[in-house]
C-alpha positions as CSV (number, residue, x, y, z in Angstrom):
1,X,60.5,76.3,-13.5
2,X,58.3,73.1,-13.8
3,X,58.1,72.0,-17.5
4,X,54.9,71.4,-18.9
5,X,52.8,69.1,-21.5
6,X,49.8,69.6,-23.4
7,X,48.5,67.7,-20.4
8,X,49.3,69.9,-17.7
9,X,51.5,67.3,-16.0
10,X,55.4,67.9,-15.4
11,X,58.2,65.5,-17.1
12,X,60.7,64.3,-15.4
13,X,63.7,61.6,-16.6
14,X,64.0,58.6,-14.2
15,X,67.2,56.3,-14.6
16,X,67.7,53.0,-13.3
17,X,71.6,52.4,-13.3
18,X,72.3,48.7,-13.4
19,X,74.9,46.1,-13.8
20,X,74.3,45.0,-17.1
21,X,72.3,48.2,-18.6
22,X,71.0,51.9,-18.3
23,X,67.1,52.3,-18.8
24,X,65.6,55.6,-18.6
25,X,61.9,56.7,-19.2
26,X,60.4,59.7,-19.5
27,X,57.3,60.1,-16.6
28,X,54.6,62.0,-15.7
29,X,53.6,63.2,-12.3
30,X,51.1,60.8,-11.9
31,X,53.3,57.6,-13.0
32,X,52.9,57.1,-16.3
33,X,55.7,55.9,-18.6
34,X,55.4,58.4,-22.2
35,X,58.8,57.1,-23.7
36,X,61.8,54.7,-22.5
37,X,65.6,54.7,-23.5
38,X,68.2,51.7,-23.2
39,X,71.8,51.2,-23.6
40,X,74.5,48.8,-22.0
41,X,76.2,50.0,-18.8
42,X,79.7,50.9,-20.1
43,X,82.8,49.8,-17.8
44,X,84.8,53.2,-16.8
45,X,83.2,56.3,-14.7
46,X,83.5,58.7,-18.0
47,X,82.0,56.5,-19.9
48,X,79.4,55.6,-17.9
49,X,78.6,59.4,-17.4
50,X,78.5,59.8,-21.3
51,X,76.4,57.1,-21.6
52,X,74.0,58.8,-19.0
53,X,74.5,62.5,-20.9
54,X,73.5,60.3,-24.2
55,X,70.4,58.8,-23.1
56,X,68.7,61.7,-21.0
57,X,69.8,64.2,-24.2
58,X,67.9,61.6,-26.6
59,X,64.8,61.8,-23.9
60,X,64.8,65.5,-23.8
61,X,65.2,65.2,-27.8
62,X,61.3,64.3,-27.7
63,X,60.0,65.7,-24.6
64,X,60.6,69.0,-22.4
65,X,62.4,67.3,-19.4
66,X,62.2,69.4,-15.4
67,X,64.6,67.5,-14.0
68,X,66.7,64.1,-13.7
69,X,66.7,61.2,-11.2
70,X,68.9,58.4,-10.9
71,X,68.5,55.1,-9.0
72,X,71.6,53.6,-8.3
73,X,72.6,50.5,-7.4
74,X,75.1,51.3,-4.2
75,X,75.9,54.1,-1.1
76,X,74.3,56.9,-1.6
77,X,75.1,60.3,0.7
78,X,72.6,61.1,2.9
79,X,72.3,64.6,0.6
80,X,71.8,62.1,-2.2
81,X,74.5,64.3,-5.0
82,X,77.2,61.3,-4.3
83,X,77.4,57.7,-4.8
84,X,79.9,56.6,-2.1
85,X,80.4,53.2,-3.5
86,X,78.4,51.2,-5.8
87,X,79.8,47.1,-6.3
88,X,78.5,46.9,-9.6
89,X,79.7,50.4,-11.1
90,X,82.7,52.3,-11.9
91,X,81.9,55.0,-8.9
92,X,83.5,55.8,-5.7
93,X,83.4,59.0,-4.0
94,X,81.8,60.3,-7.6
95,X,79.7,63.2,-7.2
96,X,77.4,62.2,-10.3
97,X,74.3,64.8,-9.4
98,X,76.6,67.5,-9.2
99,X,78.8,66.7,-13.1
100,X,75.6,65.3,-14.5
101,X,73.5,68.5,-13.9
102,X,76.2,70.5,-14.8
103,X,76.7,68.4,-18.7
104,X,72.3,68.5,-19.1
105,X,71.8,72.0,-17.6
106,X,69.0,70.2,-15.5
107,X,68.4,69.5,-12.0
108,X,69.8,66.0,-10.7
109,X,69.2,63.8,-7.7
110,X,70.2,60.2,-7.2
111,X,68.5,57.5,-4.9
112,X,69.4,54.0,-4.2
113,X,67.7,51.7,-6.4
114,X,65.7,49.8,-3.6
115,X,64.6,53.3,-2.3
116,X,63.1,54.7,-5.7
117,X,61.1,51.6,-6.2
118,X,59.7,51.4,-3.1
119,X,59.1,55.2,-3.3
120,X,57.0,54.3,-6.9
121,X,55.4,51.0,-5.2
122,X,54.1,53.9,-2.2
123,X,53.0,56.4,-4.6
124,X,51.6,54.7,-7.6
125,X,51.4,50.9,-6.9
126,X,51.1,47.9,-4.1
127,X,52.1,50.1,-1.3
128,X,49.6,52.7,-2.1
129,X,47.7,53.7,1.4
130,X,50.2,51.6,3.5
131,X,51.8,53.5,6.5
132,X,55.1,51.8,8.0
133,X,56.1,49.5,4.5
134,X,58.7,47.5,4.0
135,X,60.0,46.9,0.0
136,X,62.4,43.4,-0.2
137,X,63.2,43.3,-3.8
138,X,64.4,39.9,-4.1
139,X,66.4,39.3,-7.6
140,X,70.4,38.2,-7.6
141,X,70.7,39.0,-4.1
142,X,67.7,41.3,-1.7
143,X,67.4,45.4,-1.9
144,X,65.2,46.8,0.9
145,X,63.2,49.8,1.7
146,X,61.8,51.1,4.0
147,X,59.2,53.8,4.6
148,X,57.9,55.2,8.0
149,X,54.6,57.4,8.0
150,X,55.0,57.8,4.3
151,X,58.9,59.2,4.7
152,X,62.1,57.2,3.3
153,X,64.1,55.7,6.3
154,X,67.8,56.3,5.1
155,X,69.8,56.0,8.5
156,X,72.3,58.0,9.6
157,X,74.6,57.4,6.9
158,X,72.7,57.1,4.0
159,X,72.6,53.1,3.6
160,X,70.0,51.6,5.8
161,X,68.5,49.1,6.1
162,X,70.5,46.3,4.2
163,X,67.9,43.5,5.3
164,X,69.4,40.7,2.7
165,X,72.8,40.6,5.0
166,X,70.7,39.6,8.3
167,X,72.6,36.3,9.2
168,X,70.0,33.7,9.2
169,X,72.1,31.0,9.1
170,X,75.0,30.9,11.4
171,X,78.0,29.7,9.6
172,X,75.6,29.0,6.5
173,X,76.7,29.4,3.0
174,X,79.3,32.0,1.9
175,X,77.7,35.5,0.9
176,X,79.9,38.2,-1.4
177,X,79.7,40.9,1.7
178,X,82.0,38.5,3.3
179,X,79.6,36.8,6.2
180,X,78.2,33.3,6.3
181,X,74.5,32.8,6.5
182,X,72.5,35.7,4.6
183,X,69.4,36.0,4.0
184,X,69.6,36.8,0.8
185,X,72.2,33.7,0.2
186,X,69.1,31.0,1.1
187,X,66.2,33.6,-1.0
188,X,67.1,35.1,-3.8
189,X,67.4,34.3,-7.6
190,X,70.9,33.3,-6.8
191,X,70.2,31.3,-4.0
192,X,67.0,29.6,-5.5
193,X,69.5,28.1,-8.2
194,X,71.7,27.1,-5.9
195,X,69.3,25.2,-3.4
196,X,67.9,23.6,-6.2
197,X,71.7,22.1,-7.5
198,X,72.2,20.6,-3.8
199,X,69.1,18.7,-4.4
200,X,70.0,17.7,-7.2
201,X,73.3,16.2,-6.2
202,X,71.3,14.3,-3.4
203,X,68.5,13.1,-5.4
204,X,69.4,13.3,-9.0
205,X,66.4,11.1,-9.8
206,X,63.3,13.0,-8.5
207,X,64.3,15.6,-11.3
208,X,63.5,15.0,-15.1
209,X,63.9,18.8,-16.7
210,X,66.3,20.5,-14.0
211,X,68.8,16.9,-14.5
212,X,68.5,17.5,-17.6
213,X,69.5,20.9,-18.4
214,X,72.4,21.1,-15.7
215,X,73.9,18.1,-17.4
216,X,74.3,19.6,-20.0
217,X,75.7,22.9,-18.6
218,X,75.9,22.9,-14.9
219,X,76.7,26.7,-15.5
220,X,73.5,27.5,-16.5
221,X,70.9,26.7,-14.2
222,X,69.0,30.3,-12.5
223,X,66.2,31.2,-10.8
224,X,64.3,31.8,-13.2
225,X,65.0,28.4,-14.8
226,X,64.1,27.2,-11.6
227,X,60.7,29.0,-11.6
228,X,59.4,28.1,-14.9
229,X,60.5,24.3,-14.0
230,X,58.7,24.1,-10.5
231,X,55.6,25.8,-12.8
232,X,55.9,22.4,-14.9
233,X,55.7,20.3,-12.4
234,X,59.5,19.3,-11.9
235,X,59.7,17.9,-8.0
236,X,63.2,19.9,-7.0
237,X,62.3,22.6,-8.7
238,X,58.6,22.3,-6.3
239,X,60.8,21.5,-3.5
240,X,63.5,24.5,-4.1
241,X,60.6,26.5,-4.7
242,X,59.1,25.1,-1.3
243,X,62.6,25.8,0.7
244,X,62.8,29.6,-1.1
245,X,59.3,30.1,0.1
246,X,60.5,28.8,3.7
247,X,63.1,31.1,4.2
248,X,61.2,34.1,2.7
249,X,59.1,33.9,5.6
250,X,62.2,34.0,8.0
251,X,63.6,36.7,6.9
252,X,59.7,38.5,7.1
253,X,59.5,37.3,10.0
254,X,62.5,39.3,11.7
255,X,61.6,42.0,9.4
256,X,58.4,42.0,11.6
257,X,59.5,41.9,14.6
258,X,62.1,45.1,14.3
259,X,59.4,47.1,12.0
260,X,56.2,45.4,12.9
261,X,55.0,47.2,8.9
262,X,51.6,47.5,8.2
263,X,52.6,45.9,4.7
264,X,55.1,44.0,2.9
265,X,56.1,44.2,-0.5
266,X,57.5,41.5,-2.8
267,X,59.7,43.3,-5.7
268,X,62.5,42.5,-8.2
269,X,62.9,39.6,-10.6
270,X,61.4,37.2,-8.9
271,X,58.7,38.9,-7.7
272,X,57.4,37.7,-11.8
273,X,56.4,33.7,-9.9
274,X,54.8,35.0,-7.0
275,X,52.2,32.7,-7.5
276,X,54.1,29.8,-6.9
277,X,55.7,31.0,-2.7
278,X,54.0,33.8,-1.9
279,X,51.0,31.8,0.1
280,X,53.8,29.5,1.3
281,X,55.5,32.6,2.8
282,X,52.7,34.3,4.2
283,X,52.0,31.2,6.4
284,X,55.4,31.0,7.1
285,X,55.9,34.5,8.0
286,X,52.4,34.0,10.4
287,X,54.2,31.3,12.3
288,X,57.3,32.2,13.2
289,X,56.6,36.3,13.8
290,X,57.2,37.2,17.2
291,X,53.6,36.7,19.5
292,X,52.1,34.7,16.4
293,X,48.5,34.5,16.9
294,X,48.7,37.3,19.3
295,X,49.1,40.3,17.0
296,X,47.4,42.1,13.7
297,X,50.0,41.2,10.6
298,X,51.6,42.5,8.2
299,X,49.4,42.9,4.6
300,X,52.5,40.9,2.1
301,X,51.7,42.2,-1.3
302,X,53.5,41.5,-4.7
303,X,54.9,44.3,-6.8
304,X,52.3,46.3,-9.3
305,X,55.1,48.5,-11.4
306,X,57.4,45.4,-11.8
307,X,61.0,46.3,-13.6
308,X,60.0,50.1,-14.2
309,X,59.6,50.9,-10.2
310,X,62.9,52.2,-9.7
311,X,62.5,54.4,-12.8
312,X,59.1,55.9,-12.2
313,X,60.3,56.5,-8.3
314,X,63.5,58.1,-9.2
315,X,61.8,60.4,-11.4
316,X,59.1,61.0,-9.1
317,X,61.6,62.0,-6.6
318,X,63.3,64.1,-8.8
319,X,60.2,66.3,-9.1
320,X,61.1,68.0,-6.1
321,X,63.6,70.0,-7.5
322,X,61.4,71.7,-9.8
């Protein structure tokens, strides 16, 4: 039933369902983006859906579409029809695949989001080749992925492996899941900004531009902010960027010693100022792994697809049910 270009290539309609907006893009079966959709994420599950109905109907407006897939920021059933819980988004116990193929007439599949990118990073970008991989998407807080032998390890429930919750430090700072100490609350976007405020507030002076801007909103400091600072030469933003790097090799650390990947890679938001921790972490990552100096490591690799990985892999993934 495949649906076919002048090319010869299959379309299919990937979907990355966020937060803040929906983007969809139309893909071929060898990863290229043809066309690309985007709206706001609305509030309420009917709306939502609508708002999904809209933007694939405006895809297949332009294109012959084979199928559907959605990457989803949340619990995903193991038969991948349901989103279970999603903190972001109006589902729970919603069985999306099952209305949204019914509304489009078109095969539907969903996929967490950290899943579908990896899934794009292994079959089109920096994971290409690798055999056991691990994807950390590091951006508000850390997605992970993970692939064995080329398959998609989802647990036995559907949610594995949530590597940002690992405690790393005991009684550390305050994480939304409800511990203390996650990885993801010492590297992430979220985390960078805050590491960098504590140094501010003990050494207000070693900062020109970071002092600066979160005097005159203390709201508004991120990690992005941070970034583009440290690239400028501010010392706490070097320093946060320093500490992020740190702790980013922690976490790939223990990720090496329960996985022991053949390669590592670096996704999400931040991913974008690689440049300035990814050395930092490699090192760190070589010192504190498990028989250090004793054993082959892992390849650590920043992300080729970027923000459209999650859309290429979901609908990648959804050309199975052609």
């Amino acid at each position: 039933m495949g649906t076919r270009v002048g090319t010869g290539q299959s379309l299919t309609v990937g979907i990355d369902i966020g937060g803040t907006n929906i983007r969809g893009s139309v893909v071929t079966d060898d990863g290229v983006v043809l066309d690309s959709v985007q709206a706001p994420t609305p509030r309420s599950a009917g709306a939502l859906e609508d708002g999904l109905d809209r933007a694939v109907r405006e895809l297949t407006g332009r294109h012959r579409i084979a199928a559907v897939g959605l990457a989803v920021a949340g619990f995903i059933d193991l038969e991948r029809t349901t989103v279970r819980f999603a903190p972001h988004l109006p589902w729970v116990d919603a069985p999306v695949a099952r209305d949204l193929g019914e509304r489009l007439g078109l095969p539907v599949v969903l996929e967490h989001d950290g899943n579908a990118a990896a899934w794009a990073e292994y079959r089109f970008g920096a994971s290409a080749g690798g055999r056991n991989v691990v994807t950390v998407a590091i951006g508000t807080g850390i997605g992970a992925a993970l692939l064995v032998d080329g398959v998609l390890y989802r647990g036995s429930h559907g949610v594995a492996p949530e590597l940002g919750h690992l405690q790393v430090v005991p009684g550390g700072r305050a994480c939304p899941c409800g511990k203390r100490g996650c990885w993801e609350r010492y590297c992430s976007g979220t985390a960078l900004a805050d590491t960098a405020i504590e140094m501010l507030a003990a050494n207000p002076s070693e900062s020109v531009l970071l002092a600066r801007e979160v005097a005159a909103d203390p709201g508004s400091l991120t990690g992005r902010r941070v970034a583009g600072a440290a690239q400028e030469g501010d010392r706490v933003a070097v320093r946060a960027m320093a500490d992020f790097a740190h702790w980013l090799g922690v976490g790939l650390a223990t990720v090496g010693d329960v996985f022991d990947p053949d390669l590592v890679v670096i996704a999400g938001g931040v991913a974008s100022s690689a440049a300035l921790f990814l050395d930092d972490a490699r090192a760190s990552y070589a010192r504190l792994v498990t028989g250090a100096g004793h054993r082959p490591l892992a390849r650590i690799r920043a992300t080729q697809l970027g923000g459209a990985a999650a859309m290429i892999g979901a609908a990648d993934l959804a050309r199975a049910l052609v």
